[in-house]
One Martini backbone bead per residue (centre of mass of N, CA, C, O) as a GRO file, in nm:
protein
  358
    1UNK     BB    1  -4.815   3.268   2.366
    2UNK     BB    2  -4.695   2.938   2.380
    3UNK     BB    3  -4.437   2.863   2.218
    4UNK     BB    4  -4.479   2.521   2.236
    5UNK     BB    5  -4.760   2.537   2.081
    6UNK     BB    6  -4.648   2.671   1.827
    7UNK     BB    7  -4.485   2.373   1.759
    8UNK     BB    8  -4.565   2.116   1.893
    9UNK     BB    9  -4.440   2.093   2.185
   10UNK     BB   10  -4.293   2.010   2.424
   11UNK     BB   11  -4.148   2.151   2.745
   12UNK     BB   12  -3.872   1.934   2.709
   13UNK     BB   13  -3.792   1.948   2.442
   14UNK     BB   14  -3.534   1.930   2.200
   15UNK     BB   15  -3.354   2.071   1.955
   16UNK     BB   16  -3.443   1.902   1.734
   17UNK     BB   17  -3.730   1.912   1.791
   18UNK     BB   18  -3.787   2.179   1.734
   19UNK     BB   19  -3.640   2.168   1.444
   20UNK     BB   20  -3.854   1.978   1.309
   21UNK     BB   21  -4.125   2.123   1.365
   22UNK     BB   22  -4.040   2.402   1.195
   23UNK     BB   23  -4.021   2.253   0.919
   24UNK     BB   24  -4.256   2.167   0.894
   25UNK     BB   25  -4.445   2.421   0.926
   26UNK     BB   26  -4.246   2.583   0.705
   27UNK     BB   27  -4.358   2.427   0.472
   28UNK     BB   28  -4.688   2.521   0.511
   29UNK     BB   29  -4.652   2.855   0.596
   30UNK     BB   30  -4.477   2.981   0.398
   31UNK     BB   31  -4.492   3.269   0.157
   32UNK     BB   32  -4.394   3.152  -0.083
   33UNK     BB   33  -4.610   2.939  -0.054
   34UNK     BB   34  -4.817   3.144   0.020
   35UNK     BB   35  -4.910   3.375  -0.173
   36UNK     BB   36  -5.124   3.594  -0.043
   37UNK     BB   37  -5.146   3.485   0.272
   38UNK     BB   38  -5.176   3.630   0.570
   39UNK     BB   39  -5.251   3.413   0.768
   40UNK     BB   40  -4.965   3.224   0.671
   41UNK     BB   41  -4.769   3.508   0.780
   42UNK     BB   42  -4.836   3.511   1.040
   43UNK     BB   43  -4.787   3.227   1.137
   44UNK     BB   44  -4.487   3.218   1.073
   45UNK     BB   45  -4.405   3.453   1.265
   46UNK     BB   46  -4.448   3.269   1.506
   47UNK     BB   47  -4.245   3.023   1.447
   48UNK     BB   48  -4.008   3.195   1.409
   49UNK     BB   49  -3.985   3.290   1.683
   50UNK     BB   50  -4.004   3.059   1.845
   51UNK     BB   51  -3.742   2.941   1.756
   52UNK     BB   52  -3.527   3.152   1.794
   53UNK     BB   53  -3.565   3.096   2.108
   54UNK     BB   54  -3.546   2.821   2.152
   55UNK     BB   55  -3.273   2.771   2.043
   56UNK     BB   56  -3.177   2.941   2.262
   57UNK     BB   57  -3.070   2.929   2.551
   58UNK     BB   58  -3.096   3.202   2.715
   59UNK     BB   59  -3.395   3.228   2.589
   60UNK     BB   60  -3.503   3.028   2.710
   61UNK     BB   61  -3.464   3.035   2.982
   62UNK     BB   62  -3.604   3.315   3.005
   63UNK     BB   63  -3.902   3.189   2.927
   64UNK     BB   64  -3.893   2.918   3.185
   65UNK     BB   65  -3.887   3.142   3.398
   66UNK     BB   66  -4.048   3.442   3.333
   67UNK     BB   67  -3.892   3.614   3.181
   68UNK     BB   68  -3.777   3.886   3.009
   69UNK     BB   69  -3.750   3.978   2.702
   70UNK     BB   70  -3.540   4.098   2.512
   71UNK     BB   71  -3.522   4.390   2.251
   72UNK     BB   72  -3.530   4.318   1.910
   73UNK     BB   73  -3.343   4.413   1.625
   74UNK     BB   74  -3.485   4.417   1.305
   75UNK     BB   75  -3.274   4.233   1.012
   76UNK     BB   76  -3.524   4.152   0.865
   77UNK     BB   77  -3.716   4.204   0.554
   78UNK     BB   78  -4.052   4.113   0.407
   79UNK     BB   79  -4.227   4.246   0.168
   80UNK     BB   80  -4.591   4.351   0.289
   81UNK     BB   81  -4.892   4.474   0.294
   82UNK     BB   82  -4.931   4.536   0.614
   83UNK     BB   83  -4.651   4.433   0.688
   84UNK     BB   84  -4.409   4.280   0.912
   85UNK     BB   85  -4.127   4.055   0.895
   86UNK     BB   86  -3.954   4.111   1.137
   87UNK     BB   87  -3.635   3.938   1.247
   88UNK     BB   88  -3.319   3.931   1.385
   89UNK     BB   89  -3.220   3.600   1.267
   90UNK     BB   90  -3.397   3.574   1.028
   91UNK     BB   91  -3.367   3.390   0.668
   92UNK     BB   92  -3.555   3.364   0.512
   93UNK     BB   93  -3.439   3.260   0.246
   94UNK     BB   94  -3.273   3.052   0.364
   95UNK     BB   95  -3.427   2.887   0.476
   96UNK     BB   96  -3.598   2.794   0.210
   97UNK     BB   97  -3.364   2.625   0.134
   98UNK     BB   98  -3.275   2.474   0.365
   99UNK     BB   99  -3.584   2.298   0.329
  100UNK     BB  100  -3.495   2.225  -0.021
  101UNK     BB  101  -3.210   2.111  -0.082
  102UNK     BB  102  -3.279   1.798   0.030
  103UNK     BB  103  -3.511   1.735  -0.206
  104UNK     BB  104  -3.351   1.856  -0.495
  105UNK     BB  105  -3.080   1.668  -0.434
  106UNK     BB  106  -3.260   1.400  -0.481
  107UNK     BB  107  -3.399   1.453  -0.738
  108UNK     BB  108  -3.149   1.424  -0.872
  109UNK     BB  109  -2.984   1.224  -0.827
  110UNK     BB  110  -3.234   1.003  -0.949
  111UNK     BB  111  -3.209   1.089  -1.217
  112UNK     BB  112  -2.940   1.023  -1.296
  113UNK     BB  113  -3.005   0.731  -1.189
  114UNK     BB  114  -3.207   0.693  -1.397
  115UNK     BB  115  -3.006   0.684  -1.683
  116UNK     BB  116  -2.857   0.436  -1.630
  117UNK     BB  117  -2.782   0.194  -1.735
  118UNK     BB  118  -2.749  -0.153  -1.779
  119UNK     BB  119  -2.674  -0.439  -1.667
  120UNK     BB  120  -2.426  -0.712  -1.706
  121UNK     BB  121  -2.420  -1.099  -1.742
  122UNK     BB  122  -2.162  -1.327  -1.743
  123UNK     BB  123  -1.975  -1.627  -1.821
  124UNK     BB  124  -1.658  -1.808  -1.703
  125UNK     BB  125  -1.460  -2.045  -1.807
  126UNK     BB  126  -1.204  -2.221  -1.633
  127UNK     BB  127  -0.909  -2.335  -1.541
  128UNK     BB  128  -0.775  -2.420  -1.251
  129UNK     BB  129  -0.483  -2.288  -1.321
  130UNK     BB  130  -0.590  -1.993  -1.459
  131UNK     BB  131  -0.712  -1.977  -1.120
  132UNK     BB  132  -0.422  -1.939  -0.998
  133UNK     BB  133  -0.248  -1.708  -1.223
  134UNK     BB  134  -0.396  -1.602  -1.430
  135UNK     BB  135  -0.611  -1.436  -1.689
  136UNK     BB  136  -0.690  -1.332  -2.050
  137UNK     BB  137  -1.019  -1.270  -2.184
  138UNK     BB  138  -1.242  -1.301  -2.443
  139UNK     BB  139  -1.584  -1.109  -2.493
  140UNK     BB  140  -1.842  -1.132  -2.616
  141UNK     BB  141  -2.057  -0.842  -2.641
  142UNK     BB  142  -2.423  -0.736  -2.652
  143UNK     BB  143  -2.471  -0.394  -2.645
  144UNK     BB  144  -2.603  -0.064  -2.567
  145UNK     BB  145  -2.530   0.190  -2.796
  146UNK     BB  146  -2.442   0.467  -2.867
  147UNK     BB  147  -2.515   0.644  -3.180
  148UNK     BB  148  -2.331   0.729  -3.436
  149UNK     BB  149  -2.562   0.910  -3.595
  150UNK     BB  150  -2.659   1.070  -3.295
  151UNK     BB  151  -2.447   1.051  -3.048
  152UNK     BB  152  -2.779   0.984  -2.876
  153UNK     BB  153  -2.997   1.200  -2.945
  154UNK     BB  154  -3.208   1.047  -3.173
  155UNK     BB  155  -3.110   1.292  -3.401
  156UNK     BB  156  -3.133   1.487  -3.646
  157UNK     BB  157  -2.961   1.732  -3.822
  158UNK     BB  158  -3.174   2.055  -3.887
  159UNK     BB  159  -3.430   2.215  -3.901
  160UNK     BB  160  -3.524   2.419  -3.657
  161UNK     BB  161  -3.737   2.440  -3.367
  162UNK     BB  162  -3.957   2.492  -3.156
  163UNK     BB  163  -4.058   2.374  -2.871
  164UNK     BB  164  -4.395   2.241  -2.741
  165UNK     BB  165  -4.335   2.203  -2.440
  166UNK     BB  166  -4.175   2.465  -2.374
  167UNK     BB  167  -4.187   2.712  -2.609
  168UNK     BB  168  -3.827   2.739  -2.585
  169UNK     BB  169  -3.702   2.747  -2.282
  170UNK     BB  170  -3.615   2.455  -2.179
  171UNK     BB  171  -3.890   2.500  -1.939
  172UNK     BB  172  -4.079   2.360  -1.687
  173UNK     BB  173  -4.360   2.326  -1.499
  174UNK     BB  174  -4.403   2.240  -1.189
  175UNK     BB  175  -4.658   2.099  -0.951
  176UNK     BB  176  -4.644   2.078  -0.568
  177UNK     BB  177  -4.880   2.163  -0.458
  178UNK     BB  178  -4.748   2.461  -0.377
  179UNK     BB  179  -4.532   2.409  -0.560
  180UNK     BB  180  -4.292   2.557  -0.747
  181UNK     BB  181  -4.112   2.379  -1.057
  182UNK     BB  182  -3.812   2.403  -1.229
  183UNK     BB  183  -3.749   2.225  -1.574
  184UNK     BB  184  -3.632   2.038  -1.779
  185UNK     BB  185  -3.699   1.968  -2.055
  186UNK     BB  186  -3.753   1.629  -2.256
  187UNK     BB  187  -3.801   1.672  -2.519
  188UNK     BB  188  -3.521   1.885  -2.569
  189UNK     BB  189  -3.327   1.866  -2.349
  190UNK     BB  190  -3.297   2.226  -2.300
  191UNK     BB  191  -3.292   2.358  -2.564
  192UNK     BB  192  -3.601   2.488  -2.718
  193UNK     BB  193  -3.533   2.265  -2.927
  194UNK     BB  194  -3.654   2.103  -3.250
  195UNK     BB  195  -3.628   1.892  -3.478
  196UNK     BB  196  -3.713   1.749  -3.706
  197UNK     BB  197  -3.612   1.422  -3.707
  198UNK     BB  198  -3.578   1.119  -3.649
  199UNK     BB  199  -3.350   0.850  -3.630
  200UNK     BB  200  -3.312   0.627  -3.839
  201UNK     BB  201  -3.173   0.410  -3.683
  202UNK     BB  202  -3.256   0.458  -3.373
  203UNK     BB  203  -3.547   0.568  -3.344
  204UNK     BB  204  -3.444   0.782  -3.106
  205UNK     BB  205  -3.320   0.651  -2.854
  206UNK     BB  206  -2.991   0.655  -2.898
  207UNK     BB  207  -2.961   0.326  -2.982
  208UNK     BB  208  -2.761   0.048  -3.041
  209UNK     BB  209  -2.683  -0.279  -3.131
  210UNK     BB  210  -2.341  -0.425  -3.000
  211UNK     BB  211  -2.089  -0.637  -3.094
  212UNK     BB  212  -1.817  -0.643  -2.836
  213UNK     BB  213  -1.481  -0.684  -2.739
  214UNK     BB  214  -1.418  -0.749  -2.395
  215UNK     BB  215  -1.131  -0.778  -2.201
  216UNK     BB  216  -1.065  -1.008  -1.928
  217UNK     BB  217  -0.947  -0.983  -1.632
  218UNK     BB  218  -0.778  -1.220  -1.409
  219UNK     BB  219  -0.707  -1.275  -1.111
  220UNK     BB  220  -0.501  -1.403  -0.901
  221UNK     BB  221  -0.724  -1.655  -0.743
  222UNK     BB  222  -0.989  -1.696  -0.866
  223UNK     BB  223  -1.300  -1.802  -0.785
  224UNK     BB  224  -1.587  -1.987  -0.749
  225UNK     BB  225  -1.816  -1.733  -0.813
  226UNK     BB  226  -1.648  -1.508  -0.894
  227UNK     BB  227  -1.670  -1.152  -0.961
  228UNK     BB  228  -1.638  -0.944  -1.244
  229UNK     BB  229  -1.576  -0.598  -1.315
  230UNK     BB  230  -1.673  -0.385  -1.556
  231UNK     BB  231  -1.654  -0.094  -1.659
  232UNK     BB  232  -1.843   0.038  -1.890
  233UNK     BB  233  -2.009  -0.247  -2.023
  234UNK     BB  234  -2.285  -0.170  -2.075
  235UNK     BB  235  -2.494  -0.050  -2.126
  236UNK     BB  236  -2.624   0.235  -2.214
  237UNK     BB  237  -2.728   0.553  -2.146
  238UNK     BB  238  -2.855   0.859  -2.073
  239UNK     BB  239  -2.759   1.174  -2.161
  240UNK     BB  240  -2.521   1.225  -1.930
  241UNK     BB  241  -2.514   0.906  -1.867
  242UNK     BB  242  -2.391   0.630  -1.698
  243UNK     BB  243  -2.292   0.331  -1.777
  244UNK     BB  244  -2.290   0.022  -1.742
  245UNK     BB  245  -2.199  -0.299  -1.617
  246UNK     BB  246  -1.994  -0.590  -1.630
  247UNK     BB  247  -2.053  -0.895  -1.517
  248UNK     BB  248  -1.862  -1.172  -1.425
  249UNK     BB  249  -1.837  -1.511  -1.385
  250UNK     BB  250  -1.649  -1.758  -1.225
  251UNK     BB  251  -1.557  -2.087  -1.378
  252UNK     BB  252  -1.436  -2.361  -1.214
  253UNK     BB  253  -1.256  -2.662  -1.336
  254UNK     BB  254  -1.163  -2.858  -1.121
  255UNK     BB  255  -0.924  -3.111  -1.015
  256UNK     BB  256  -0.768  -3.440  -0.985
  257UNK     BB  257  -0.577  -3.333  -0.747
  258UNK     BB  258  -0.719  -3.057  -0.635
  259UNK     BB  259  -0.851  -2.896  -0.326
  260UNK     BB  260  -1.038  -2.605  -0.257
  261UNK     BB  261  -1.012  -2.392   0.026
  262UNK     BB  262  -1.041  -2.118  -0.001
  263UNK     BB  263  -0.711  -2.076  -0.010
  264UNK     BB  264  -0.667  -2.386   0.048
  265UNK     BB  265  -0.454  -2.676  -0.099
  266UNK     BB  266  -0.544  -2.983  -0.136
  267UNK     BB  267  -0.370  -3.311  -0.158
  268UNK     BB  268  -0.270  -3.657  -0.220
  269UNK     BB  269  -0.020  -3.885  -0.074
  270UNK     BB  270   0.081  -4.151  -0.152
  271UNK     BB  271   0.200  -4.450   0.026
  272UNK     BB  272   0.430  -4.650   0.163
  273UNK     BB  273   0.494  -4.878   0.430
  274UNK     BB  274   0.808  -4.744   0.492
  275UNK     BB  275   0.763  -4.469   0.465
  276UNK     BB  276   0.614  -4.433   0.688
  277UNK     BB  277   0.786  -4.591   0.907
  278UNK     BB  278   1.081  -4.448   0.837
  279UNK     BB  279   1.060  -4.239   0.644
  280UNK     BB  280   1.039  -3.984   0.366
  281UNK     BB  281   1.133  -3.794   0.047
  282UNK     BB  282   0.895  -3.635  -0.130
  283UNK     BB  283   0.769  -3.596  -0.429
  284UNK     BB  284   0.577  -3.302  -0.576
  285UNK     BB  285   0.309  -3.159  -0.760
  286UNK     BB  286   0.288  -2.776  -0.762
  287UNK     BB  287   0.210  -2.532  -0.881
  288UNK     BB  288   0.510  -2.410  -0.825
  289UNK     BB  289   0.642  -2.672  -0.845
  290UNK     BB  290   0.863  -2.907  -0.742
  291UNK     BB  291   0.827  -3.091  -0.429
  292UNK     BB  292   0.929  -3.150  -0.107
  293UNK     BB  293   0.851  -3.402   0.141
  294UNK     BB  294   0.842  -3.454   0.456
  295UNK     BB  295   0.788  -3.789   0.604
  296UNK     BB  296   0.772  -3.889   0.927
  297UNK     BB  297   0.793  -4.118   1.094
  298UNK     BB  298   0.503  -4.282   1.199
  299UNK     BB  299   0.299  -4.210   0.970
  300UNK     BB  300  -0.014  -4.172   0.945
  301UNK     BB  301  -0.333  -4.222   0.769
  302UNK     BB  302  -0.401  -3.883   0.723
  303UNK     BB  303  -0.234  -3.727   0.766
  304UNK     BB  304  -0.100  -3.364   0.786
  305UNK     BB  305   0.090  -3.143   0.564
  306UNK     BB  306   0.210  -2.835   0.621
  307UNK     BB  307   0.227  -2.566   0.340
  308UNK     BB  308   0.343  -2.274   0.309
  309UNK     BB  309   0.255  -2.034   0.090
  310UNK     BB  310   0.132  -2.272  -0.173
  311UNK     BB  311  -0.133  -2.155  -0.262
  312UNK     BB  312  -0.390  -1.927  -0.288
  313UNK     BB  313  -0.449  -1.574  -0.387
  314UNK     BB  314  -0.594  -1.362  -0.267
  315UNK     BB  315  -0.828  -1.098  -0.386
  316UNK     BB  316  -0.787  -0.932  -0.160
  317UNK     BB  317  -0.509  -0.943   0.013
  318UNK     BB  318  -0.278  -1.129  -0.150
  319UNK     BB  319  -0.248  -1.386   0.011
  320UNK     BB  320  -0.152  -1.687   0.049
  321UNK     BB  321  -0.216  -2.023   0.115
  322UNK     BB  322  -0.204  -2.330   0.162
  323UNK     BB  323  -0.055  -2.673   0.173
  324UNK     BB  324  -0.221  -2.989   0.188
  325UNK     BB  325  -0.101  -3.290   0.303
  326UNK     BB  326  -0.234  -3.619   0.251
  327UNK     BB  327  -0.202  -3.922   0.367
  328UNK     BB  328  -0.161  -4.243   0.219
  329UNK     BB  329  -0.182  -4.598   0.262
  330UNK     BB  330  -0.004  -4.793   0.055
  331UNK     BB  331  -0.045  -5.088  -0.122
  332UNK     BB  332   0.065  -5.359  -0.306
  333UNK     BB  333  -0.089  -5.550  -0.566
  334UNK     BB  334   0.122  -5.733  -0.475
  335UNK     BB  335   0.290  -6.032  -0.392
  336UNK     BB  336   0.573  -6.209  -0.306
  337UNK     BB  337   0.684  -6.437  -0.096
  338UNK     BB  338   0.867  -6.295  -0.005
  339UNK     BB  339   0.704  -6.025   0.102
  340UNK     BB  340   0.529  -6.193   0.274
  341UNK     BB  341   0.702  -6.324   0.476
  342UNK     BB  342   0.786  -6.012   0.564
  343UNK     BB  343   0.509  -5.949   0.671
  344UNK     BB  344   0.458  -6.163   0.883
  345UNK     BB  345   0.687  -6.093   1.051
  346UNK     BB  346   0.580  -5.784   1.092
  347UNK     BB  347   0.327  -5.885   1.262
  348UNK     BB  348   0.458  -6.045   1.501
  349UNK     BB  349   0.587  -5.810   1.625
  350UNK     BB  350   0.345  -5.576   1.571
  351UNK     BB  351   0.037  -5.670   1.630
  352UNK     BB  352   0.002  -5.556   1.915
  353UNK     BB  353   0.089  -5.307   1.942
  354UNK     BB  354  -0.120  -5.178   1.744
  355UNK     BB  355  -0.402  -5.286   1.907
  356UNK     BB  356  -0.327  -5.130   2.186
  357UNK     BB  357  -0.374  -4.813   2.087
  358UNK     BB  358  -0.727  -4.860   2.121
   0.00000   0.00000   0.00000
């Protein structure tokens, strides 16, 4: 029979697809899973031998070239009465493990991750000047805790009995198709014993729930609406499974001098009108304490000064952004008679020149 037939692939199927069509037949066919069913070992006994070809390059090409297969010696078989399962390089047993250790594994997986804790979420607010510092707040959160009275377990300690639900044996048996698995019973926890009665305290729940503080640590430059994880501050998880985390939303209070963008930090420069004109060296207050700014002569409206690495603290890379300064030309609020005739005269002097500029 045509080897190809029997695993349900093109003739020119790649090593993947005849591998994957291999698994699935013997998903369905294989003797573990169906005991005493001779019909069932025949078939298998098709798909093993074509895929052992199929799979050999060497024995592949003289397959397809029409030349006989050279003829292999036994080495693994399984014993059916009235049958042999013999052939040369399959490992019946290995084989059924590696077509189901991934799907035991993920089985397992889901389970442990399925007993995990529940995440808890709060905010806190801070002032501008402490999210670009770092600060360090106390925070009450309120979440379910293994129980102290009966250590998470929800029974309490007593005269001990089998479990009803699996016997004794810590383990009971699940089908799924044609398969059977072994698995901890849940009633007692794989112990096979069952105590007396449950946890007066959590009501077998195996948790409490608890106001505890807990401190949470703000790094330098958080900005607003970033989030702070704290491991293992959530809920209790079920026995064996590891605790939720604690996420903290951090909302940072404006500030009426400073305005961030990104990690670079903007605040606004008032000038007089000679330092625009003539430039001057204007002190002004920084995170980092009192800076000289120079301010170069000619200097307009709304111009840009920018200082390097005076900014906010990146919590991702921790470099620094800039220090953005704009200028504002301000007027004095009053002119006494010289101040304005001599705004006048530099109006004669300037005003034309002014106006050419647009």
């Amino acid at each position: 029979m045509d080897l190809f037939v029997i695993l349900g692939v093109n003739r020119g199927a790649s090593e993947g697809e005849i591998r994957r069509a291999y698994r699935r037949l013997a998903r369905r066919y294989h003797p573990d899973i169906n005991p005493g069913d001779q019909e069932c070992a025949n078939r298998f006994q098709q798909i093993a031998q074509a895929y052992e070809v199929l799979t050999d390059p060497e024995r592949r090409s003289r397959y397809e070239s029409g030349a006989p297969l050279p003829e292999t010696a036994p080495t693994r078989s399984i014993g059916f009465e009235g049958f042999d399962f013999s052939t040369r390089a399959v490992d019946y047993s290995a084989t059924f493990g590696d077509l189901f250790a991934e799907v035991l594994t993920e089985r397992a997986a889901r389970a442990v991750d399925g007993g995990r804790g529940a995440d808890l979420h709060h905010d806190i607010t801070v002032s501008f000047g402490e999210a670009l510092t770092g600060a360090v707040r106390t925070l009450t959160v309120t979440r379910h805790d293994s129980c102290g009275s009966c250590a998470g377990s929800g029974r309490v300690q007593g005269v001990a009995r089998a479990c009803v639900s699996c016997g004794g044996s810590g383990t009971v048996r699940a089908a799924r198709g044609h398969m059977i698995f072994s698995q901890g019973c849940r009633a007692c926890d794989g112990r096979g014993t069952a105590p007396a009665r449950l946890c007066d305290v959590c009501r077998g729940s195996g948790k409490e729930t608890r106001a505890e503080a807990v401190s949470i640590r703000l790094p330098a430059g958080v900005a607003d609406g970033e989030r702070v994880r704290v491991a293992g501050r959530g809920h209790a998880g079920a026995p064996g499974a590891a605790a939720g985390d604690l996420y903290v939303t951090v909302k940072v209070a404006p500030d009426e001098r400073f305005r961030r963008e990104g990690d670079d930090l903007h605040v606004i420069l008032p000038i007089a009108v000679h330092e625009a004109a003539l430039g001057a060296r204007i002190e002004i207050a920084t995170p980092d304490g009192t800076v000289k700014v120079a301010v170069p002569p000619g200097t307009q409206s709304g111009q840009k000064i920018r200082l390097r690495e005076r900014g906010a603290t990146s919590t991702r890379t921790g470099r620094r952004g800039d220090l953005i300064v704009e200028v504002r030309l301000m007027l004095p609020p009053l002119l006494d008679e010289r101040s304005q005739a001599l705004l006048r005269e530099f109006g004669r002097l300037n005003g034309e020149s002014v106006r050419e500029r647009w």
